[in-house]
N, C-alpha and C positions, 0 to 999 in steps of 0.2 A: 369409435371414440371421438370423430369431428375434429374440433376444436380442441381438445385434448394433447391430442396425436401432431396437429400442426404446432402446436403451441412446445411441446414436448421436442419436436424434431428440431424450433429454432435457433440451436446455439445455446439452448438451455439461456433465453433471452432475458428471464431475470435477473440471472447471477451476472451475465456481463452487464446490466444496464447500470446496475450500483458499481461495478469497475469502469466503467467509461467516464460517469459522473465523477467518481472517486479522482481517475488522473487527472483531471483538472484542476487538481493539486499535487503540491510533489509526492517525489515517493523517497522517504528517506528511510534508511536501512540499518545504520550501522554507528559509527565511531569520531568524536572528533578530538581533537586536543585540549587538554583540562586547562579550565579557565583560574587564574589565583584566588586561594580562600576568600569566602565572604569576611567583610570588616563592618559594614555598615549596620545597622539598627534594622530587624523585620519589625513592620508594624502593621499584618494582619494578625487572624484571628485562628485558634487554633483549639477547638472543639469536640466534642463528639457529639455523634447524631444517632439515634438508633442503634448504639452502639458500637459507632465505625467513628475513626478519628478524622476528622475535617479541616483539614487547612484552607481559609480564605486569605487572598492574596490581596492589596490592593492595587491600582492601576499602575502606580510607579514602583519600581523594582528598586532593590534595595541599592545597588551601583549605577555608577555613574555609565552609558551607554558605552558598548566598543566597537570597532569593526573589524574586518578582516581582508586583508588585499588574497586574488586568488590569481596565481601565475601560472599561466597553460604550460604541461610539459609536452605534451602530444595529443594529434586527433586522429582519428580512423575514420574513415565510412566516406560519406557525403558523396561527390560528385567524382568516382574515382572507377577506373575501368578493371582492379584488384577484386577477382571473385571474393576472396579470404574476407577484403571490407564491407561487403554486400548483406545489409540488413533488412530483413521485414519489422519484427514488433521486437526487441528489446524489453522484456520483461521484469529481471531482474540481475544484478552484479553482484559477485560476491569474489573475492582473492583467496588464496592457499598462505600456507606458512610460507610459500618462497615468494612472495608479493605477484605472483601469475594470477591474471584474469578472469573470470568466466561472468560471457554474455549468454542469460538464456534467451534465446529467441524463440517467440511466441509462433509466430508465423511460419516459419522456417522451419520449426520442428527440432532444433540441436543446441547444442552449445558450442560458444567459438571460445577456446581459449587465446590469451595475447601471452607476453613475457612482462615484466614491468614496465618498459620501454615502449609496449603498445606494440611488438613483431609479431608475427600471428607464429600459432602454436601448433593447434589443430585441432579439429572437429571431434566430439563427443557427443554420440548420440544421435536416435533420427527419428524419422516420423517411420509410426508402425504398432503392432501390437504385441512382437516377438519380446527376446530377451534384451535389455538397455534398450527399448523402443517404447514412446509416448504420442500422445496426439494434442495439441491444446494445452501444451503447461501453462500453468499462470506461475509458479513459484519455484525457486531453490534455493538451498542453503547445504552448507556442510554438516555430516552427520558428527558423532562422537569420534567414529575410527577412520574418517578421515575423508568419506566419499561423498560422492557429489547426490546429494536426494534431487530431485525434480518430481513435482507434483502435477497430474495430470488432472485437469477439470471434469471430465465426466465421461467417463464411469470412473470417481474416483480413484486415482491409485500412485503410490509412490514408486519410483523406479531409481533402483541405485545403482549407480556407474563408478566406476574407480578413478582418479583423475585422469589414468590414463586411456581411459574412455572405456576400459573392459565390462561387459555386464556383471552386475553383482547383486544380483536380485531383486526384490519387492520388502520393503517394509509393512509388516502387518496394517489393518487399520480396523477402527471398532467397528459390529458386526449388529446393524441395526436389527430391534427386533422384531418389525414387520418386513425381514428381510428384503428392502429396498435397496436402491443405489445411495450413495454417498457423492456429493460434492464438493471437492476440492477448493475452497477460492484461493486461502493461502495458507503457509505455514514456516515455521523456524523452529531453530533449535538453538538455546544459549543457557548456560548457567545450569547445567544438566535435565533443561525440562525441553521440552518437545511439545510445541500448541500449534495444533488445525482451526483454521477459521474454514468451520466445513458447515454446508448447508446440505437439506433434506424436502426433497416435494412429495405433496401428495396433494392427488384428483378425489374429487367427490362431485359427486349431481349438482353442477351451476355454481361452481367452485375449483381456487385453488389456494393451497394452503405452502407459502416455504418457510422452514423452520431456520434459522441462523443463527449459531454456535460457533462459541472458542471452550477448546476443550484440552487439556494435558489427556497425551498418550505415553503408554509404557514400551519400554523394546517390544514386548507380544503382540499390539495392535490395542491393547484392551485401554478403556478412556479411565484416567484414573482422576480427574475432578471436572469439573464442567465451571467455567468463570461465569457466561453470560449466555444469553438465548433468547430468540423474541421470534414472535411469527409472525408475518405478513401474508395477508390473504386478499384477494381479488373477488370480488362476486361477479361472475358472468352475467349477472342481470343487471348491472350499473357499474362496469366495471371502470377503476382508476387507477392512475399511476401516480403515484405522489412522491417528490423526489426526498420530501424529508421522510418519506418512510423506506424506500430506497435507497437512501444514500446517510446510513449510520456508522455502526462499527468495523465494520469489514475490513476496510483499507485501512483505519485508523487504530491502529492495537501494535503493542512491542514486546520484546520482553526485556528486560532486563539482566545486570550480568550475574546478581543474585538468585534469579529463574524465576522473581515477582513476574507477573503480567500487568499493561495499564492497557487500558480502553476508553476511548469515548463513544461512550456506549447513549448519547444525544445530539441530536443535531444542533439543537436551538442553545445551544449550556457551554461557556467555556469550565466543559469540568471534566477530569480526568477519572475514573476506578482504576486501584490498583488491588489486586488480590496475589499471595501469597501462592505459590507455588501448589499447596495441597486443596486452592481454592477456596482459603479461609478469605474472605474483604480484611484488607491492610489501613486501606486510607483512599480519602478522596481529594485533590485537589482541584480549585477552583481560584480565578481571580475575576476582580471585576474590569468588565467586559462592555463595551458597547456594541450591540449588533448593524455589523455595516449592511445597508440595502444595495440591493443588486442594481445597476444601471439596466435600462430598458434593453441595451446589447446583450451583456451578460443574460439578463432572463429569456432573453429568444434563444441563445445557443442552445442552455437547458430543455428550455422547452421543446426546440424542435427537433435535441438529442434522443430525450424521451419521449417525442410523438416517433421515432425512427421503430421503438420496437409496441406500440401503443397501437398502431397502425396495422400491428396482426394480430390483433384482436376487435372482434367485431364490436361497433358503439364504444370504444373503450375513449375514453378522456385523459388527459394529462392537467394538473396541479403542481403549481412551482413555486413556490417561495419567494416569497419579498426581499429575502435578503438572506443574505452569503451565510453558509455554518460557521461558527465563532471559530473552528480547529478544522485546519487542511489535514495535517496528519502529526506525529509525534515519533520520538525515538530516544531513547536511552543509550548513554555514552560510558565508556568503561569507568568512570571516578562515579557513576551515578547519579549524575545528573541528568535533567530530564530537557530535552529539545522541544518546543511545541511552534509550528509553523501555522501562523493565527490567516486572516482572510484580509489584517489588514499588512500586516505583512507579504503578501504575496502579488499586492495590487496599487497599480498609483506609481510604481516606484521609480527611482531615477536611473535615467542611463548609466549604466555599470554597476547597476547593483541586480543581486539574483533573489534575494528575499532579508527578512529581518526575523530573527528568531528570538523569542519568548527563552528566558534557561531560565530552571528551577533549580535549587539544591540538593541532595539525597534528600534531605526532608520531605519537601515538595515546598519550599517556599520562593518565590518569586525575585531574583537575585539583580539578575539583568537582564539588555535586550542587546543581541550582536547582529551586527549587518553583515553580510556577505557582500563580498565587490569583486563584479565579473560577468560576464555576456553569459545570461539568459532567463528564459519567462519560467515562472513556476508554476503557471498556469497552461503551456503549450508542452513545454519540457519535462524531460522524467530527471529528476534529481537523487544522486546513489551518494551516500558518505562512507565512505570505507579506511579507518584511520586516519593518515594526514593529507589522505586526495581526498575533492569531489570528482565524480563522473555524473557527466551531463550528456541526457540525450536526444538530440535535439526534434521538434515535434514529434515527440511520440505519442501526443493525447491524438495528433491526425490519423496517424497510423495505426494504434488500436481503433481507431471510428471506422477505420476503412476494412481494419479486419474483420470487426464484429456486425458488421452493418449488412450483412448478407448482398453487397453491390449495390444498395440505395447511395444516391450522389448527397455527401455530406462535408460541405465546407468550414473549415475553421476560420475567419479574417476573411479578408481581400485577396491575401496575396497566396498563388500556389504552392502545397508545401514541397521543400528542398529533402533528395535522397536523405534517410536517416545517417546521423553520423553521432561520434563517442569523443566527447573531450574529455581529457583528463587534467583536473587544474590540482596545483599544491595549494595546501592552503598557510599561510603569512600571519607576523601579527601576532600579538598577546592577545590571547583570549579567555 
């Protein structure tokens, strides 16, 4: 197989190249505190296209801007000689009904639980293939009855633990029909729907083809609508890597607490898809948008992110983009409203602010814009919302570079990064 086989054995270097790119934006997940009803006048546009209804937004939202003060209640990890604190890759956060913690760690292999307070709890989970054993998760979220899923990357597969770390089996998953493997990138469960952002390879002669999908599954494994899908292919005879073909929907998709899904399923577009639960298109939102250019810094990170896995492939080139994707990533909040973390919100910003976020209405109409204020990048840092905390973790975009990067030497900045560590801020403030 050559080239096949090597390309095949590297960390499955596709699927992480579009998550490396990806965390270089936040990764927000969850929940925040409902902002007072809209009062003001919307004055876009609101349509239908092809049949799907269209809200265009314009540049100024319909309130007057607000912000938010974030007060540290506690931190864990960093520079501390506490095994319990001792983090590789921080993957994703998610709390129980009793407000307890769970950090998946990517690297690591487990999950650390804390108490609210941030006291360690204990370990769930490990590296392996047996019963509650995974290799590679990228994701977790709580199931319906109560247990913790972790998603393992490849060879596909869910693994379910009970909080208190007991195994409790494997959640079906759909059963491709050139019976291949399955890729995990991400997945959740909210509002009784269950969506895989799962991808699928396949080799041919001077060729490769990956397929990438968001798909509702049922308790049996079976896919019961399919939202989006696009394939990217490589030609071994001129082969490239292009980071807007690379770096689309994957990271950026949510679901809702009604079990709609939204996607930004374009790089170049501040535009959102929302489809309906059985996979019916719901609506589209969109505002107008200026596309920011990348500084000659930012384009080298990129680029020499993506010459890291370009470089195991023979003749292969890298193509990077003049400027930033309009949408870092997106999340929906329990009153239904819609969070959107833009590219110029993430950049530029002033000491003690962590980003400026975009809210929509349940509608999808463009309401206001809220600052966050509080120590950290949203561009080095991985950003978790879970109710009325943020968790921040601090360079995590170094630390996935360094996991996936198979020991090639790859710097983020000047300055060397500091042991991973987890703050927990409240967050303050009418919003």
């Amino acid at each position: 197989m050559g080239i096949y086989n090597d390309i095949y054995r590297s960390r499955y270097w596709l699927t992480a190249t579009a998550t490396l790119v990806v965390l270089a934006g936040a990764a927000l997940m969850a929940i925040l505190p409902a902002p007072p009803a809209q009062a003001a006048e919307w004055k876009g546009e609101d349509t239908t296209k092809d049949g799907i209804r269209c809200l265009v937004s314009p540049a100024s939202p319909m309130e007057s801007p607000a912000a938010s003060d974030l007060q540290e209640l506690w931190q864990i990890g960093g520079d501390t000689d506490d095994e319990d604190e001792f983090f590789g890759v921080i993957s994703q956060i998610q709390t129980d009904q009793s407000g307890n913690i769970y950090l998946l760690d990517s690297q690591l292999n487990q999950v650390k639980v804390f108490d609210p307070d941030g006291g360690f709890v204990r370990d769930i989970g490990r590296e392996g293939e047996g019963p509650g054993e995974f290799r590679g998760p990228t994701s977790m979220f709580f199931t319906r009855d109560g247990n913790v899923a972790v998603l393992q990357l490849a060879p596909g597969k869910i693994v379910l633990l009970t909080p208190e770390g007991e195994p409790a089996g494997e959640h079906p998953l759909p059963v491709r029909e050139d019976g291949g493997m399955i890729i995990l990138v991400g997945g959740n469960y909210r509002g009784g729907n269950f969506v895989l952002a799962g991808a699928a390879n396949a080799f041919s002669e001077g060729r490769f083809d990956q397929e990438r999908y968001l798909a509702s599954v049922a308790p049996d494994g079976k896919e019961t609508a399919r939202y989006h899908s696009e394939t990217r292919t490589i030609d071994f005879a001129s082969p490239v890597l292009d980071d807007k073909v690379w770096d689309t929907f994957d990271r950026r998709w949510t679901i809702g607490t009604d079990g709609r899904v939204y996607a930004c399923t374009s790089y170049d577009d501040y535009r959102i898809q929302i489809w309906k639960p059985d996979g019916t298109p719901d609506r589209i939102i969109e505002r107008a948008y200026d596309h920011q250019k990348r500084t000659a810094e930012e384009k080298k990170i990129v680029e020499d992110l993506m010459g890291l896995f370009a470089n195991q492939i023979p003749n292969a080139t890298v193509k990077i983009s003049d400027y930033n994707k309009d949408i870092e990533t997106i999340f929906v909040r329990e009153d239904g409203s819609l969070w959107v973390l833009t590219s110029d919100g993430t950049r530029s910003l002033p000491d003690g602010v962590i980003g400026v976020f975009d809210v929509f209405d349940p509608e999808g109409r463009f309401s206001k814009q809220i600052t966050l204020k509080g120590e950290g990048d949203p561009l080095t840092d991985g950003y978790y919302f879970v109710e009325d905390r943020v968790y921040i973790v601090t360079d995590l975009l170094q630390a996935a570079i360094s996991l996936q990067s198979g020991g090639q030497s790859f710097q983020i900045g000047d300055e060397e990064a500091e042991p991973m560590s987890v703050i927990c801020y409240q967050l303050e403030g009418s919003l």
